[in-house]
C-alpha positions in Angstrom: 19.3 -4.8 -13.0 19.0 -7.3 -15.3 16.8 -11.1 -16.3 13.6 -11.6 -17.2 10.9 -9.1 -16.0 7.0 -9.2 -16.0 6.6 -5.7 -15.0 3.9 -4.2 -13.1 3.0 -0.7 -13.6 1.3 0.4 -10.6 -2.4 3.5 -9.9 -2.5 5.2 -7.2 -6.1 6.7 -7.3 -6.9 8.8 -4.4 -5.2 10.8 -1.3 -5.5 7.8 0.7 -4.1 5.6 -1.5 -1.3 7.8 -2.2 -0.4 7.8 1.9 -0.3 3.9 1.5 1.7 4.3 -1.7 3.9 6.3 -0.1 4.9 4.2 2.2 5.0 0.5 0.4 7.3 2.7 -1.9 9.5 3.9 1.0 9.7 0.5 2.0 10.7 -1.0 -1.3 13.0 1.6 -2.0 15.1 1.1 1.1 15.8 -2.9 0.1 17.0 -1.7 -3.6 20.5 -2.2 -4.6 21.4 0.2 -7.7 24.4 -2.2 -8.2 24.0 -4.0 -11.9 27.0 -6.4 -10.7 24.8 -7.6 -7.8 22.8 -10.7 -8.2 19.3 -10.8 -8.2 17.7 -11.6 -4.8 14.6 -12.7 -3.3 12.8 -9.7 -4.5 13.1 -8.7 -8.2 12.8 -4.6 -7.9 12.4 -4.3 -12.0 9.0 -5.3 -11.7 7.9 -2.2 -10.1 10.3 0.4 -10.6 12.1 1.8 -13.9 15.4 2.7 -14.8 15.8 5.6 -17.4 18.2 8.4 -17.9 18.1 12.2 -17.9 19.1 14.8 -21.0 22.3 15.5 -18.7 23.0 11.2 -18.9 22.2 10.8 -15.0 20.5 7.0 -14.6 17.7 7.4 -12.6 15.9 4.5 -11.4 11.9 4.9 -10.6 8.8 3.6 -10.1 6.4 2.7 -13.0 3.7 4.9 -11.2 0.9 6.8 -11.7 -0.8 8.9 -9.2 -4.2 10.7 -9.1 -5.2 13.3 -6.6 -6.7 16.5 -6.6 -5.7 20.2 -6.5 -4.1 21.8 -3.7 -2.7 17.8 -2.7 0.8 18.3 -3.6 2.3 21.0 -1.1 6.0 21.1 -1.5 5.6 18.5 -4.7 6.4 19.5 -8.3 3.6 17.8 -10.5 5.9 17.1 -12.8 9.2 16.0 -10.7 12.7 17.4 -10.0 14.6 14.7 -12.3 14.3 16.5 -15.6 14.0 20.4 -15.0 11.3 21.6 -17.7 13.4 24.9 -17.9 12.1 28.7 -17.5 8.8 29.2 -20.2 10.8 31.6 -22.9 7.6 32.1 -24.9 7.7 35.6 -25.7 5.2 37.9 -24.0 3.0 40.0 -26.7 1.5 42.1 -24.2 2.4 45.7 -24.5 0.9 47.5 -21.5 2.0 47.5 -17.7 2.4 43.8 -15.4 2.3 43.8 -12.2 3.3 40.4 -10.5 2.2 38.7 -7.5 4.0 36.1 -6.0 3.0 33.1 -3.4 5.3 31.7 -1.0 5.9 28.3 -1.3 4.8 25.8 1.6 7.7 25.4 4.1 9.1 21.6 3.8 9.7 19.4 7.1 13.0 19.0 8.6 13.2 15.5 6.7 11.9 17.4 3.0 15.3 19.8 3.5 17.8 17.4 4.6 16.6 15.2 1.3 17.3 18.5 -1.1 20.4 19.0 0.3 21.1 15.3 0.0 20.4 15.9 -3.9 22.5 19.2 -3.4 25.2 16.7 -2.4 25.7 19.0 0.4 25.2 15.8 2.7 26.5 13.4 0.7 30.3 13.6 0.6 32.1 14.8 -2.9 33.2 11.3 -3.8 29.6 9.9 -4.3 29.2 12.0 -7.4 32.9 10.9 -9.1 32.6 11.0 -12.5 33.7 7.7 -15.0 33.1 6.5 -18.0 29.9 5.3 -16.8 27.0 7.6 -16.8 27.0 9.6 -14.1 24.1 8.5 -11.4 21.6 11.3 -9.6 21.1 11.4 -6.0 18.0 8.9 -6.4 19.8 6.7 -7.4 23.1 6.0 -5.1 23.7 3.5 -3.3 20.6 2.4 -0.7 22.6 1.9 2.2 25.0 5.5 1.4 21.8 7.1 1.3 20.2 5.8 4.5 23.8 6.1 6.4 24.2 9.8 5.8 20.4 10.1 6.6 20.6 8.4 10.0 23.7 10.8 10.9 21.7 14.1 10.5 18.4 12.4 11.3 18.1 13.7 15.0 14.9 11.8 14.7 12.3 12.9 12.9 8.8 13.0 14.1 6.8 14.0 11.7 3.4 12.5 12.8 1.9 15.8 14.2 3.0 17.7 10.6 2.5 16.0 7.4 -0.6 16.9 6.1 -0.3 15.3 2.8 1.8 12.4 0.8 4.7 14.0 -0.3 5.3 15.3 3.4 7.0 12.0 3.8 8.4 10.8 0.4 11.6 9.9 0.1 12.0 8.8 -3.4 11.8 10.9 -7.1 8.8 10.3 -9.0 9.2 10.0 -13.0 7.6 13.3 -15.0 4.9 11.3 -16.1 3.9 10.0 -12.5 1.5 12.7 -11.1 -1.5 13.3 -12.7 -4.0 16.0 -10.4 -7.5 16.5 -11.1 -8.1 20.6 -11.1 -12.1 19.6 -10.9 -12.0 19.1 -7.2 -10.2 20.7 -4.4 -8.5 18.4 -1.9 -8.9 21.1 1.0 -11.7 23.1 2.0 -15.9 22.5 1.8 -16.8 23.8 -1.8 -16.1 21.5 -5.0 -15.2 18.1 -3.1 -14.6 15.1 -4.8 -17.6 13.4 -2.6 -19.7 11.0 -4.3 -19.2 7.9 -6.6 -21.4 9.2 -9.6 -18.8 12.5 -9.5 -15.8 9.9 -10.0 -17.5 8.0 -12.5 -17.8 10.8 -14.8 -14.6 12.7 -14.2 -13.0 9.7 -17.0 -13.6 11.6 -19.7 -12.2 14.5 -21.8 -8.7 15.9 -20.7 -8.7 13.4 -17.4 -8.7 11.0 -19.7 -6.5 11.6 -22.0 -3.6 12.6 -19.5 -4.2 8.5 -18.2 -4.0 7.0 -21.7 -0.9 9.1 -22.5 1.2 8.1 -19.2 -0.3 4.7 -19.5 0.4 4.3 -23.0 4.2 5.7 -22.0 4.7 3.3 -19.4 3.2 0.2 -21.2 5.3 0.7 -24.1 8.5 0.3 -22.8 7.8 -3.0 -21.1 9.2 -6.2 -22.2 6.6 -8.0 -21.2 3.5 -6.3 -18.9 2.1 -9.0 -16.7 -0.3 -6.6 -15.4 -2.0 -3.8 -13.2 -1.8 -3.1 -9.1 -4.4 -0.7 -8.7 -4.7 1.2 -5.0 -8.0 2.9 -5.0 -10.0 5.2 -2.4 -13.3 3.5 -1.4 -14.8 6.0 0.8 -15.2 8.7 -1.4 -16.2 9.9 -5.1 -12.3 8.1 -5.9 -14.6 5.0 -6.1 -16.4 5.7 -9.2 -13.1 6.9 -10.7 -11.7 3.7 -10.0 -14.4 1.3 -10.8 -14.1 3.3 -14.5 -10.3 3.1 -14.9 -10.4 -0.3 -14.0 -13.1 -1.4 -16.4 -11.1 1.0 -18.7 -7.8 -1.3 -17.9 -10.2 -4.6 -18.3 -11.5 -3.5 -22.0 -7.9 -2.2 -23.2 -5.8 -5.0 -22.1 -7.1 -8.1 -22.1 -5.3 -10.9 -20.6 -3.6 -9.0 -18.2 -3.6 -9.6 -14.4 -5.7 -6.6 -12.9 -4.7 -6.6 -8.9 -6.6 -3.9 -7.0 -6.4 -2.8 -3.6 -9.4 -1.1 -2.3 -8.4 1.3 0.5 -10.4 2.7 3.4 -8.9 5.5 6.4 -10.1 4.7 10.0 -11.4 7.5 10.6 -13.0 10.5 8.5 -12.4 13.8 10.4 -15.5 15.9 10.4 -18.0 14.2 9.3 -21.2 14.6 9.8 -24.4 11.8 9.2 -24.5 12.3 5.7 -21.2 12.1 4.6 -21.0 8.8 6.9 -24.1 7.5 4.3 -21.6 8.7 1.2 -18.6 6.8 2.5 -21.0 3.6 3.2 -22.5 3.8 -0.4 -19.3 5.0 -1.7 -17.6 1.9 -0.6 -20.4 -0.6 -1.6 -20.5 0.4 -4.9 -16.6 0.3 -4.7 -16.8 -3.6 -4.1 -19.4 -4.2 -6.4 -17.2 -2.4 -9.4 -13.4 -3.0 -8.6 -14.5 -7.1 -7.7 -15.8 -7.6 -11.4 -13.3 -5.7 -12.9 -10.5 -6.9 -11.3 -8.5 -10.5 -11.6 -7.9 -10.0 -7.6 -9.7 -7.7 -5.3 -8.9 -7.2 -1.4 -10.3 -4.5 1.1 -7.7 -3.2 3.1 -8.4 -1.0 6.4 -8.0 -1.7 9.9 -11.6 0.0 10.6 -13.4 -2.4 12.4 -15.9 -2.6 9.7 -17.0 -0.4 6.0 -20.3 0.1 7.8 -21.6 3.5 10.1 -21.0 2.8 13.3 -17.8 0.1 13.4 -16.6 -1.9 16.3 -13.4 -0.8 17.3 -10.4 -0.2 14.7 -7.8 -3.6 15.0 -5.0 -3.8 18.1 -2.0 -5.1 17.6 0.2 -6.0 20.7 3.4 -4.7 19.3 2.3 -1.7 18.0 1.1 2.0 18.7 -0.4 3.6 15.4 -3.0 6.1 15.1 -4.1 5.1 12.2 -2.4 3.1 10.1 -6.3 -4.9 6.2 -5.9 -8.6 5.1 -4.5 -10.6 8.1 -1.2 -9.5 9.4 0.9 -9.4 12.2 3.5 -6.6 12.4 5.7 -7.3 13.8 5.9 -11.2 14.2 6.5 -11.8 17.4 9.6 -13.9 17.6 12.1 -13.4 20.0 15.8 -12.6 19.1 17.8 -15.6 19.5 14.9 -17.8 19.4 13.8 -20.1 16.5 10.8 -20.5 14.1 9.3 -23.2 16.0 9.9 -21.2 19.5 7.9 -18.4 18.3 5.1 -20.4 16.7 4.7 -22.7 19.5 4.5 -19.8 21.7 1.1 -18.9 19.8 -0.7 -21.9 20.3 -4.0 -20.9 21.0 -4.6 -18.1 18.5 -2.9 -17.1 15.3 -0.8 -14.2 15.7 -2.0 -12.0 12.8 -4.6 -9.9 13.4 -7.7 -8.9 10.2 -6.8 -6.0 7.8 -9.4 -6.3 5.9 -12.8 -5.3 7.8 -13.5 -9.1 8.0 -13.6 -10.9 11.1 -11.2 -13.2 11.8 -12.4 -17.2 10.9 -12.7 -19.2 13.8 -13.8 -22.5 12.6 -10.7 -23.5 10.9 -13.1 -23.2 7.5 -10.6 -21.3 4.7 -11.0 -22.4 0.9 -7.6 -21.7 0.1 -4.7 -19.0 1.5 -0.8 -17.7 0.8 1.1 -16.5 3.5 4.6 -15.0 3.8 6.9 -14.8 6.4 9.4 -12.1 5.8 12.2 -10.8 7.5 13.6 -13.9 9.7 17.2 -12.9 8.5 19.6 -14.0 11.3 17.4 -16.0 13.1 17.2 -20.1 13.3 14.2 -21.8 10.9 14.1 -25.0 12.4 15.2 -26.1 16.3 18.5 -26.9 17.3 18.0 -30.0 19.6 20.9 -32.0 20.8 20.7 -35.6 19.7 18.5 -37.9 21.8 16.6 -34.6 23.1 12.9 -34.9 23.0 11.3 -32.4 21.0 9.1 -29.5 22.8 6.3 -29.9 19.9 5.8 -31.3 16.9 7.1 -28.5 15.3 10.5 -28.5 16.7 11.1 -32.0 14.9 10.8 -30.9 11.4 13.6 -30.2 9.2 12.8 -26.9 7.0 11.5 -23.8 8.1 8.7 -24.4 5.4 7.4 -27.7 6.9 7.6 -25.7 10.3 5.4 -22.7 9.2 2.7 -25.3 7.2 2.6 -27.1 9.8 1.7 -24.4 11.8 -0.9 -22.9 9.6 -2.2 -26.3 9.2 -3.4 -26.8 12.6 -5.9 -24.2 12.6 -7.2 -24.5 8.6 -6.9 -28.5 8.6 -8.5 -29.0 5.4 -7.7 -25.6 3.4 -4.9 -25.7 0.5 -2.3 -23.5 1.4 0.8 -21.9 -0.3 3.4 -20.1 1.1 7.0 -18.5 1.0 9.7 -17.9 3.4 11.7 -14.5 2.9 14.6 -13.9 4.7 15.4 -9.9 3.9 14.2 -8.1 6.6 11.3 -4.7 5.7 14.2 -2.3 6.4 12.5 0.9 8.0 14.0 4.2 6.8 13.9 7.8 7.8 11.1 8.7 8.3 9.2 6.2 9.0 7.3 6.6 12.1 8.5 5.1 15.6 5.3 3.2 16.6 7.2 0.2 18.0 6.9 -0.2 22.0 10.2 -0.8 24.2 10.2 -4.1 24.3 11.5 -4.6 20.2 15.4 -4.6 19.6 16.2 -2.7 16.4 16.0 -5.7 14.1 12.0 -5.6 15.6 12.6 -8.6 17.2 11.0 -9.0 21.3 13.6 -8.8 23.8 14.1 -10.7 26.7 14.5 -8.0 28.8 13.2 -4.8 27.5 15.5 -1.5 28.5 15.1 -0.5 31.6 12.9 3.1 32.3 14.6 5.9 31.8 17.0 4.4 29.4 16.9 5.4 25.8 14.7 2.8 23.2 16.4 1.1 20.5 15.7 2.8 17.3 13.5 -0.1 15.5 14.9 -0.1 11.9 13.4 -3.1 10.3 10.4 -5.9 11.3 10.0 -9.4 10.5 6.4 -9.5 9.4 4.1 -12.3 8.8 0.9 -12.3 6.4 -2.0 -14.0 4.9 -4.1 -14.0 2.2 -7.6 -15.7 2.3 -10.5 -16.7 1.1 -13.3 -18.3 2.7 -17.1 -18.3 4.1 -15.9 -15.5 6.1 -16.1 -13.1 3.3 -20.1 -13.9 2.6 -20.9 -12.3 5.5 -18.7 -9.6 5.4 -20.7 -8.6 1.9 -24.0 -9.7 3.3 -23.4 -7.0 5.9 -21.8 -4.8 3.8 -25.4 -5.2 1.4 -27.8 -4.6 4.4 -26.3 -1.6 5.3 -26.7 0.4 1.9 -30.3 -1.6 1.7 -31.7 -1.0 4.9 -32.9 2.7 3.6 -34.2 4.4 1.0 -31.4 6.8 -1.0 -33.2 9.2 -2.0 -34.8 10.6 1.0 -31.6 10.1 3.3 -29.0 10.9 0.4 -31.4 12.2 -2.1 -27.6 14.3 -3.4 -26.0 10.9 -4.0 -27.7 10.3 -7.0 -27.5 13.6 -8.8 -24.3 12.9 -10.4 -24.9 9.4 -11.6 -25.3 6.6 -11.3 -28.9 5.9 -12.2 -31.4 4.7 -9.4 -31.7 1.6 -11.9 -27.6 1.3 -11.9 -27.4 1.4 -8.1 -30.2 -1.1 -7.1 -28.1 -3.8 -10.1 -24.9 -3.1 -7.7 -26.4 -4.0 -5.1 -28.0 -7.6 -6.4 -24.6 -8.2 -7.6 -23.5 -7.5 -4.5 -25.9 -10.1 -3.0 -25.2 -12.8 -5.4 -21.7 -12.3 -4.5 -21.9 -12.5 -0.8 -23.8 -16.1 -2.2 -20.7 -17.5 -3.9 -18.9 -17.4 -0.4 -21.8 -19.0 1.5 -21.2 -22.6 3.2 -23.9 -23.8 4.1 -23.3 -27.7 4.3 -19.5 -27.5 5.1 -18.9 -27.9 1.3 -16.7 -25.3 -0.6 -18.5 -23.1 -3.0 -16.5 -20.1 -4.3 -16.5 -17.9 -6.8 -14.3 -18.6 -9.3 -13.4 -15.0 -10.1 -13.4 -13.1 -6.9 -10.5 -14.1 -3.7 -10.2 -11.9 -0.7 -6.7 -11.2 0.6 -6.0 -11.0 4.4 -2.4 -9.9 3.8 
């Protein structure tokens, strides 16, 4: 890898957010190219991962990570990596009298975990991929993309892991650096006693050896940057990860200035059993959450496809090509375009509605009213940008007469936010879908994710869907003051401390909470439109991505 890099190191703050995590780094992992001789491409990978080298010369490549989660959240995962082996503790032992020694068996790994360490083991990989040369020798995370995913695929026998991971690591396929993991021993990730549950318990938890641990990786991973353009922060709204993260950030805000703070705030569909009061603690958790991360953040976006942050939701969002149990932002996965087909063929075809669907708990604007948004189309690889009309043939639709798939998709967008400004970039490289990602796609997408024009007949096996073309959107507009307005009246419309008297215990003050919630109003104020005149706040966008 080589040029000029503005690296990003990236916080993962939560269980949550480490399952999203997981998966954006799956993702980004399968387009890398380890190759230093290959150009740089639409993506520059530096600015998220790492490239280092173990005591034994292997070059490792990873991502410039930290991750926070609680104890009993790692299974199968060493805290500290399988890249550099600590060794066996040879401290000597001064106790003279009799040990007894009790061992625990480790978890069992999936089918996938397995045929990874035997991957490492090279007992997949064939001999030839570890040759030695006068280069340094490269580890198993860090051969070839496309040698790692073909040997994958030919002992993959599909793996269906949706009914057994229980936690992140159950479906990681990349190696974390030694300073990546950092696990609060505070709070148990399992069971009912000592639960990270409240945004008071996060708040205070940044302190003492918590802390410390975070300024040492971060110092770690900040000084070996060229130049740090900033922060992407994922952080767990719904539970006492909130306070945690409104602190780091603020922390992040305080110790280095001038750089871009971009933070995710992530929210699950569902919360398996919980009970009336716990729903009160994940509304409170999560408006407190946007009343924090928004002021300390350069960019803040809600993303969850719940149908709302409130108690009682409409229903989580639908998309037509998809079948998730759980899986915000405006999105639509896969963009429906058919293979064969070009740009303006697909777009024309969704005339009536835009085909991305809200992924951020906001509804989806109507009135063509947007202050300003970037979208990205990415994964079009293969397919035509622009139509391919015979001379003399009269165009279909307007869009089918311009000349760049750029004017095509701005025109597009255009027709439905008339007046808003609007940015956007075309992407060609496909999001490449690698063991184990989940096979939520229906029959009727190719393996390139693209619609079919006639889907395979029952009975007949389904193509194995192995990347999508995905369009997104990120937005801000008069939408988002009512999200917050609602968002307010749900944490106003009763008194804390007879419903949730608990809440409080831990911080913050009574005085604290009612401030976050007049900030919260005001907020909700900066996004009102009430005479068809933009008024926005100038520090605080939503994303619809």
């Amino acid at each position: 890898m080589s040029g000029l890099c503005r690296e990003v190191i990236t916080l993962q703050l939560g269980h949550y957010s480490n399952f999203v995590g997981t998966h954006w780094w799956n993702l980004q992992d399968a387009s890398l190219s380890y190759d230093p001789e290959t150009p740089l491409g639409e993506i520059q990978n530096d600015v998220v991962f790492r490239e280092g080298q173990t005591l034994g010369g292997h070059v490792t490549y990873t991502p410039r990570l930290i991750a926070m989660d609680l104890k009993g959240s790692l299974r199968t995962l060493r805290q500290e990596g399988s890249l550099y082996d600590p060794g066996k503790d040879t401290s000597a032992v001064t106790w003279e009298g009799s040990l007894m020694m009790h061992k625990e068996s480790p978890p069992a790994k999936n089918s996938f975990l397995e045929d990874l360490d035997k991957l490492d083991k090279g007992e997949i990989l064939a001999e030839a991929d570890f040759s030695c040369s006068s280069q340094p020798q490269r580890s198993a995370a860090s051969l070839s993309v496309d040698t790692v995913n073909s040997r994958l695929a030919q002992v993959q026998k599909g793996y269906r892991l949706e009914g057994n991971v229980k936690v992140w690591s159950d479906f990681l396929r990349i190696h974390l650096h030694p300073r990546t993991i950092s696990v609060i021993h505070q709070y148990n990730h399992d069971g009912e006693a000592h639960r990270l549950e409240a945004f008071g318990q996060g708040e205070a938890l940044l302190q003492g050896a918590v802390l410390e641990d975070l300024e040492d990786k971060l110092h770690f991973f900040v000084e070996e940057c060229d130049y740090l353009q900033g922060f992407q922060v994922l952080c767990d709204m719904a539970d006492g990860f909130a306070g945690l993260g409104s602190k780091v950030t603020e922390m992040l805000l305080d110790s280095y200035s001038g750089r871009g703070i971009l933070t995710w705030g992530l929210a699950p569909v569902s919360h398996p059993n919980s009970t009336p009061v716990k729903d009160f603690y994940h509304l409170l958790n999560c408006t407190l959450a946007t009343a924090h991360l928004s002021s300390h953040s350069s960019f803040f976006c809600p993303l969850t496809l719940r149908g709302g942050l409130g108690r009682r939701p409409p229903s989580p969002t639908a998309f037509p090509h998809l079948n998730y149990d759980v899986v915000a932002a405006y999105g639509a996965v896969p963009f429906p375009m058919m293979h064969g087909s070009s740009l303006p063929d697909a777009l024309s075809a969704c005339t009536d509605a835009l085909p991305w669907k809200p992924l951020s708990a906001c509804s989806e604007p109507g009135d063509g009213r947007c202050y300003a948004q970037w979208a990205t189309l990415k994964g079009f690889e293969g397919q035509r940008l622009i139509s391919a009309l015979t001379p003399g043939t009269k165009p279909p639709s307007p869009l089918h007469s311009l000349h760049s798939g750029e004017d095509v998709l701005a025109s597009y967008i255009r027709s439905f936010y008339p007046t808003s400004p609007l940015a956007l970039r075309l992407v060609s490289t496909p999001s490449k879908l690698t063991p184990p990602f989940p096979q939520i796609f229906p029959r009727s997408l190719d393996d390139q994710g693209f619609l079919q024009s006639q889907p395979p007949a029952l009975g007949s096996p389904a193509s194995v869907v192995s990347s999508v073309p995905v369009l997104t959107s990120l937005q801000s507009g008069p939408v988002l003051g009512s999200w917050l307005s609602e968002l307010h009246r749900g944490a106003s419309t009763f008194d804390i401390r007879r419903v949730a008297p608990s809440f409080l215990s831990q911080g913050p003050e009574m005085a604290d909470y009612e401030e976050a919630l007049e900030q919260l109003r005001l907020l909700s104020r900066c996004y009102r439109d009430d005479s068809g005149g933009v008024m926005r706040s100038s520090s605080e966008e939503d994303d619809d991505d």
